[in-house]
C-alpha positions as protocol buffer text, in pm:
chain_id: "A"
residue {
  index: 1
  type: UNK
  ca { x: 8655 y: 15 z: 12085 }
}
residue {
  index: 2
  type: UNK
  ca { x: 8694 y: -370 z: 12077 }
}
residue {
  index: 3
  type: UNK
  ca { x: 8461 y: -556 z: 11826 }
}
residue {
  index: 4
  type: UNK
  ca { x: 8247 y: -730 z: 12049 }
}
residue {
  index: 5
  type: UNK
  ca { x: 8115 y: -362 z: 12193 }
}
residue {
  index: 6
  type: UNK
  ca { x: 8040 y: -321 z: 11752 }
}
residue {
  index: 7
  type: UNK
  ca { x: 7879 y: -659 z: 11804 }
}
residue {
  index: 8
  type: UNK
  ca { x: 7674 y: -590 z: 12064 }
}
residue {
  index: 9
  type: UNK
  ca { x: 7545 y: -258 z: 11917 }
}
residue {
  index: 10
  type: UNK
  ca { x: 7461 y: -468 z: 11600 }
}
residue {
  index: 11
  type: UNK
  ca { x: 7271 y: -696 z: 11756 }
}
residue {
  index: 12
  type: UNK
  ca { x: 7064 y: -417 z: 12004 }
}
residue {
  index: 13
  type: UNK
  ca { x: 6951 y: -288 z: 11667 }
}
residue {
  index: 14
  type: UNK
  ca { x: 6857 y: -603 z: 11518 }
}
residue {
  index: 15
  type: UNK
  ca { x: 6661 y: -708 z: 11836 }
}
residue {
  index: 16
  type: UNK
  ca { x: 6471 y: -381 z: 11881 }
}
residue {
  index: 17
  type: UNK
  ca { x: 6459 y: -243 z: 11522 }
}
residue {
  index: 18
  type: UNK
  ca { x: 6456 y: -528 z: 11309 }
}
residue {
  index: 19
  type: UNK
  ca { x: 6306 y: -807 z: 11427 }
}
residue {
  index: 20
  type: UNK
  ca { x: 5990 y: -646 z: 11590 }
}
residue {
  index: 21
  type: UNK
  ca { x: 5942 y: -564 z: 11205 }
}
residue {
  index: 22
  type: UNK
  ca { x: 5961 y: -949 z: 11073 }
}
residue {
  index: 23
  type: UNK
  ca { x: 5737 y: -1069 z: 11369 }
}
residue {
  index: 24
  type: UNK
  ca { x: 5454 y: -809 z: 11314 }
}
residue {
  index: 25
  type: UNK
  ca { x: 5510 y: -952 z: 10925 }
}
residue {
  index: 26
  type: UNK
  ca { x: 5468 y: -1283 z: 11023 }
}
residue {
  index: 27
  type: UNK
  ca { x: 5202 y: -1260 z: 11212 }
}
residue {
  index: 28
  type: UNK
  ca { x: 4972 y: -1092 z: 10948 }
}
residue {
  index: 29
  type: UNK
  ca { x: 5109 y: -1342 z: 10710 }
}
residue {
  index: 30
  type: UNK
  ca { x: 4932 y: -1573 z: 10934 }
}
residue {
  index: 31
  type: UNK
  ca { x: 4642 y: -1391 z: 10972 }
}
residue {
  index: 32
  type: UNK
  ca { x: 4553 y: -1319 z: 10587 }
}
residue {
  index: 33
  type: UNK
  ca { x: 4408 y: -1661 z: 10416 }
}
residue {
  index: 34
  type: UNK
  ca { x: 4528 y: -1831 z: 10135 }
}
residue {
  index: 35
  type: UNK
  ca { x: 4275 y: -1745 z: 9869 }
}
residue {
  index: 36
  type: UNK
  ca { x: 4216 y: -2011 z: 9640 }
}
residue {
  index: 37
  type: UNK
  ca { x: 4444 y: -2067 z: 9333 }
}
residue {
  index: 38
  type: UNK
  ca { x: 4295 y: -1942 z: 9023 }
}
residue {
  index: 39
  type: UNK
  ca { x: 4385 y: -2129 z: 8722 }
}
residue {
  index: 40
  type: UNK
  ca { x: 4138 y: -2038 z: 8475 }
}
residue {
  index: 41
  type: UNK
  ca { x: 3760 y: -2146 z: 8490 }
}
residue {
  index: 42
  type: UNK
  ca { x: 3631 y: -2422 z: 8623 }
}
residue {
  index: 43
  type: UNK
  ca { x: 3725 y: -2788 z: 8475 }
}
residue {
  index: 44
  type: UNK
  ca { x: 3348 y: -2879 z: 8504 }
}
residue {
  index: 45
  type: UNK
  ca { x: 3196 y: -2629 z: 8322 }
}
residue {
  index: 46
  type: UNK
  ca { x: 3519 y: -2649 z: 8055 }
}
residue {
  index: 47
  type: UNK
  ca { x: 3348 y: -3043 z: 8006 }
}
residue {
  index: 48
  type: UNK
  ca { x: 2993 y: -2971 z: 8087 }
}
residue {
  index: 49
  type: UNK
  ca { x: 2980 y: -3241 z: 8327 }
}
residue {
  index: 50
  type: UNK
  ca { x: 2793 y: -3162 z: 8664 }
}
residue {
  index: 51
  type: UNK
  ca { x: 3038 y: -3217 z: 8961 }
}
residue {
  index: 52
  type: UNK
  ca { x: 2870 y: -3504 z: 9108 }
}
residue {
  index: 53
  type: UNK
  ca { x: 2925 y: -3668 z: 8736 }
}
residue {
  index: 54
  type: UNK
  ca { x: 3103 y: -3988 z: 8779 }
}
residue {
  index: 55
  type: UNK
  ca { x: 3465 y: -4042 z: 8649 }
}
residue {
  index: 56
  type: UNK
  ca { x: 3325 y: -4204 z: 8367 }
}
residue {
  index: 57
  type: UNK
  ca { x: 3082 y: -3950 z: 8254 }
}
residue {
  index: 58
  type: UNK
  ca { x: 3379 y: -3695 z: 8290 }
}
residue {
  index: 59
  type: UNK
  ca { x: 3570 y: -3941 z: 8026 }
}
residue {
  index: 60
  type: UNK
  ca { x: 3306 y: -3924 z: 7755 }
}
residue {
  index: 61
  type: UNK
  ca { x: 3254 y: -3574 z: 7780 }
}
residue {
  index: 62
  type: UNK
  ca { x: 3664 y: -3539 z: 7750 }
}
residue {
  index: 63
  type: UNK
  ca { x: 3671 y: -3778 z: 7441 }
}
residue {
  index: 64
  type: UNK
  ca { x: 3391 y: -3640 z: 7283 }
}
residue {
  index: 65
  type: UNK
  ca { x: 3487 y: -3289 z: 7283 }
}
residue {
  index: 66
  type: UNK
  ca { x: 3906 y: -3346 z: 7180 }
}
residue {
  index: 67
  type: UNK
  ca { x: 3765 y: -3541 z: 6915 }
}
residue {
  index: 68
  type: UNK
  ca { x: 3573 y: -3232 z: 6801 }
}
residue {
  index: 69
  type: UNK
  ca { x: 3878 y: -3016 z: 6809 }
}
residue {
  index: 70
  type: UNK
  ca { x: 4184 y: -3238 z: 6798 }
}
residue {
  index: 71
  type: UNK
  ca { x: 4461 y: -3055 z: 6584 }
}
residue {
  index: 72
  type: UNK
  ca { x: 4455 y: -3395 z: 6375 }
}
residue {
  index: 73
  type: UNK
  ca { x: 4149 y: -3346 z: 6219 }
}
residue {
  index: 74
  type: UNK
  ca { x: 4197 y: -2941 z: 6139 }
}
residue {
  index: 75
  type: UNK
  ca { x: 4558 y: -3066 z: 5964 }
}
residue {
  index: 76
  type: UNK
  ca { x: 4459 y: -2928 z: 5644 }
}
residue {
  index: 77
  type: UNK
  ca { x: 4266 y: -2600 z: 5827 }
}
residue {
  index: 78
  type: UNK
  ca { x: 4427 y: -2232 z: 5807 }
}
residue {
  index: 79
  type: UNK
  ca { x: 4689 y: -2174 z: 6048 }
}
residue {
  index: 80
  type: UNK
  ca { x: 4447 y: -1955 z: 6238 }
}
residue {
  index: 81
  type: UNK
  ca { x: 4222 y: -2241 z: 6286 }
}
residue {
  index: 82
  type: UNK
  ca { x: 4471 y: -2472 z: 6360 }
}
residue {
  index: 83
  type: UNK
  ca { x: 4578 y: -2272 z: 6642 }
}
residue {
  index: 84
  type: UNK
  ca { x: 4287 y: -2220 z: 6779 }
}
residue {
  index: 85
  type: UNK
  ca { x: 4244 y: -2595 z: 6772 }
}
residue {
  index: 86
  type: UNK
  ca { x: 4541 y: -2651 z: 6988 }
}
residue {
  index: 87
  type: UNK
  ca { x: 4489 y: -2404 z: 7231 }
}
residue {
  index: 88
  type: UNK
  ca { x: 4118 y: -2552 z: 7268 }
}
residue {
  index: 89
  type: UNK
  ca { x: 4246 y: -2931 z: 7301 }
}
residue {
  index: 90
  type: UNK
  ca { x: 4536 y: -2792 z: 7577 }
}
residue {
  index: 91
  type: UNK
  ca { x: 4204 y: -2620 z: 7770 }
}
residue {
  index: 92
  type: UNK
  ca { x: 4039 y: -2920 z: 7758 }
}
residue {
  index: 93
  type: UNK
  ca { x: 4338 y: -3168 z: 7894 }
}
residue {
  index: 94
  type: UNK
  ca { x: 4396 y: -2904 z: 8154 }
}
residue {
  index: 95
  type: UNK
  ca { x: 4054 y: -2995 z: 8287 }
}
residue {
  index: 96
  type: UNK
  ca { x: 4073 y: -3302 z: 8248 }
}
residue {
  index: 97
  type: UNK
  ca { x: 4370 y: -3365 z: 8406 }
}
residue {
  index: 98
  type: UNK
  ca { x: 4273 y: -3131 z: 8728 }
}
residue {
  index: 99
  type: UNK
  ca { x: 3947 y: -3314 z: 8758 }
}
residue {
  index: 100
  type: UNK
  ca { x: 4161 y: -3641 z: 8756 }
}
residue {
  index: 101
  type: UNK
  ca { x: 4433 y: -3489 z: 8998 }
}
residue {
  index: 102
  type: UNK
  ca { x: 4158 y: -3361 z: 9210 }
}
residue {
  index: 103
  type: UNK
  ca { x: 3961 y: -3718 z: 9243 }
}
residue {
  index: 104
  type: UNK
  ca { x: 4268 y: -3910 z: 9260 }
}
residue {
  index: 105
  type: UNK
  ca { x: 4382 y: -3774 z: 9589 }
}
């Protein structure tokens, strides 16, 4: 047989086999919804700061609670306590940072 008969064959089978299967995929891609990222808990109640809290409010609650648990000030702490520290002050910057994203645009 010449190749084009081969090529033909192929592309019956893609066209009735195949790609029925990546439409009907597609389309119930496109019928699910994008459920919200989940990132951990919310930034707000990380800072304690009520959503409608203005940008400064959010700033002073940052501050006042990395100041609490900056790794700085535990220097001389256990190594337990230290790390503890850091993961609490890279919590808090992740909030802080995705309330900032968030109102920034």
């Amino acid at each position: 047989m010449a190749w084009f008969v081969y090529a033909g064959v192929a592309y019956l089978a893609y066209r009735y086999l195949a790609a029925p299967e990546a439409q009907k995929r597609k389309k119930r891609a496109k019928q699910r919804p994008n459920p919200p990222p989940t990132r951990g808990p919310d930034p707000y109640v990380v800072l304690e700061v009520s959503p409608s809290a203005t940008m400064d409010e959010v700033r002073h609650a940052y501050q006042r609670k990395v100041s609490s648990c900056h790794p700085d000030r535990v220097a001389s702490a256990p190594e337990d306590v230290r790390a503890a520290a850091e993961a609490e002050t890279k919590r808090l910057n992740l909030a802080y940072d995705s309330i900032r994203r968030q109102r920034q645009g």
